[in-house]
C-alpha positions in Angstrom: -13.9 137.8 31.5 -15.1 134.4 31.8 -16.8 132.4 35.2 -16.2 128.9 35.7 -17.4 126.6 38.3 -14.2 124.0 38.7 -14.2 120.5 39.8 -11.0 119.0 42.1 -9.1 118.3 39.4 -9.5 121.2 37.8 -8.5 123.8 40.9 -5.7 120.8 41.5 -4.3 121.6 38.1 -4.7 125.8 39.0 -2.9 125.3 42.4 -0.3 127.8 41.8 -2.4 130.6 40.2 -5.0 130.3 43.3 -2.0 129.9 45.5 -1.2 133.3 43.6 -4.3 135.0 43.8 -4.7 133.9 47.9 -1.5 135.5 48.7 -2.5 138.6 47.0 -5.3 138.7 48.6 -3.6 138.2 52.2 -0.7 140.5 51.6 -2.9 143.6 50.8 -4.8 143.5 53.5 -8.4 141.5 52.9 -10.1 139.6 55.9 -10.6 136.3 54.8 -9.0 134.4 57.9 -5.0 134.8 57.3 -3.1 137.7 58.4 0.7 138.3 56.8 3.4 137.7 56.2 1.5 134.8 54.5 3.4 132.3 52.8 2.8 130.2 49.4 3.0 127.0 51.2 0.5 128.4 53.6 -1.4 129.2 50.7 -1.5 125.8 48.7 -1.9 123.8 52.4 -5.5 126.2 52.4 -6.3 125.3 48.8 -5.4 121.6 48.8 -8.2 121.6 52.0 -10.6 123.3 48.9 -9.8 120.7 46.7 -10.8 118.1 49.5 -14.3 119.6 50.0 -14.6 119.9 46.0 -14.7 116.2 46.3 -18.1 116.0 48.0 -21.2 117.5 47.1 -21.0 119.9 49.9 -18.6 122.7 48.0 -18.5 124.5 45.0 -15.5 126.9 43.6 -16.3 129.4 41.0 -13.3 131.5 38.9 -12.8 134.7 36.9 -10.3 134.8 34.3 -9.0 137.2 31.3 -6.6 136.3 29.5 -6.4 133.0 30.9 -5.5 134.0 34.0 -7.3 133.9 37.1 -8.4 136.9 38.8 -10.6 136.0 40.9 -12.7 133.2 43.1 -15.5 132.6 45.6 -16.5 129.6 46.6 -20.3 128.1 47.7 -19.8 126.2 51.6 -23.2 124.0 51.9 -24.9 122.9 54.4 -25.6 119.3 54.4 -27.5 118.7 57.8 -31.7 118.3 57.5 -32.2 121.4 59.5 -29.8 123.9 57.3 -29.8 121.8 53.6 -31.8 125.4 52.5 -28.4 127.2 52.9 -25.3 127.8 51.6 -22.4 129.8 52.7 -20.6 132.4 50.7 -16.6 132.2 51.6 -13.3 133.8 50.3 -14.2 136.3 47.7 -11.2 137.2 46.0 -10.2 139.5 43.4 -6.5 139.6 42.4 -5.6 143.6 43.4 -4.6 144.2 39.9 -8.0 143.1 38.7 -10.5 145.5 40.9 -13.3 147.9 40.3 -14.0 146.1 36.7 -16.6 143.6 38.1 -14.8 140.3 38.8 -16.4 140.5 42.5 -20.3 141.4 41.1 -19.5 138.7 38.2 -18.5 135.8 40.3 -21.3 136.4 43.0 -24.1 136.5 40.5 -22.4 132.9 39.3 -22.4 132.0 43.3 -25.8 132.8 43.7 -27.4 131.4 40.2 -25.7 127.7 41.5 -27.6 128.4 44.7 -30.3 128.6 43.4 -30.5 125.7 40.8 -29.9 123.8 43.6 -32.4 125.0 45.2 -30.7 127.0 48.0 -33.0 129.6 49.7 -30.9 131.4 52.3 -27.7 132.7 51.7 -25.2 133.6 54.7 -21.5 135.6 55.1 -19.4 137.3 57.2 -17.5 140.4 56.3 -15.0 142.8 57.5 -17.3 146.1 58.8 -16.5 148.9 56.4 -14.6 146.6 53.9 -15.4 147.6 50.0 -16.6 143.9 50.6 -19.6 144.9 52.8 -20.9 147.9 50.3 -21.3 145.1 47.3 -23.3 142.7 49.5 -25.4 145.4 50.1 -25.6 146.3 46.6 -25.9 142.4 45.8 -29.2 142.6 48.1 -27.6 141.0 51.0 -29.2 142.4 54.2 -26.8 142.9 57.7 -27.9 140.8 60.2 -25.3 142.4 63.3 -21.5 143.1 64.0 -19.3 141.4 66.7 -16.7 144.0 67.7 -13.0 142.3 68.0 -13.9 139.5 66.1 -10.8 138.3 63.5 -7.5 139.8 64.1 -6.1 142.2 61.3 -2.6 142.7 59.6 -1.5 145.0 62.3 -2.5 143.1 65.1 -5.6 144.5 66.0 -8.8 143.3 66.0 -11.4 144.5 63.8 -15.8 144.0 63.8 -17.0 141.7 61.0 -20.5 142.4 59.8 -22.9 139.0 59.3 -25.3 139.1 56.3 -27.9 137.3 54.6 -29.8 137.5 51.6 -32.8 135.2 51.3 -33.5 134.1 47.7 -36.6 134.2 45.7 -37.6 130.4 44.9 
């Protein structure tokens, strides 16, 4: 398995495999703002918005691939105003279903958080489903919870489920 950080023009050129992975994601079940059915268009509209943040200094998108294929991504949201620069934002971990329980998840945060902190990020922040697999390897990762909002993003069936907000602060 290999980690790369991609530029615009890269993820531009991997549209439909992270148009792929995204609807994966979505269609078995993950919390990570879409509900199904969830269409491919839906999917590239979301990753052409990426591809516009990859174009300032303020985003970073990180992959996992075997085989050349990619089966996985997070992506690094940062701050840029004077009273949060210290941060950065962990969104949309992904790991294509066929792909789980073999690392990709622990592989691409450690990437996530190595970026964060060569550029001198201090405090990272997230938001997870409560009880998701997601939430036992932030804990794992060192993140700690910081509280749950019950009803707070609407789930596959309708309902509305608590996501857990976590932090891990990171040794300079």
């Amino acid at each position: 398995m290999q980690i790369e950080q991609l530029g615009p023009n890269d993820a531009l050129s991997l549209l439909p495999e992270l148009v792929a992975l995204l609807v994966d994601a979505v269609e078995n079940g993950a919390s990570i703002g879409f509900v199904p059915p969830f269409s491919p268009a839906e999917a590239e509209e979301y990753w052409q918005g990426v591809v516009a943040k990859l174009r300032t200094p303020h985003q970073r998108l990180f992959i996992a691939r075997t085989d050349n294929q990619i089966i996985g991504s997070v992506q690094l949201a940062l701050e840029p105003r004077p009273n949060g620069n210290h941060r950065g934002e962990v969104n949309k971990l992904l790991v294509h279903t066929a792909a789980r329980r073999r690392g990709v998840a622990l592989a691409l945060m450690q990437a996530l958080e190595a970026e964060a902190r060569r550029i001198g990020r201090t405090l990272l922040v997230l938001d997870t489903r409560v009880g998701d697999d997601a939430e036992r390897l932030y804990l794992k990762l060192g993140f700690l919870r910081a509280g749950s909002i019950p009803n707070y993003a609407r789930n596959g069936d309708g309902g509305l489920d608590p996501t857990m907000f976590m932090y891990k602060i990171l040794a300079a």
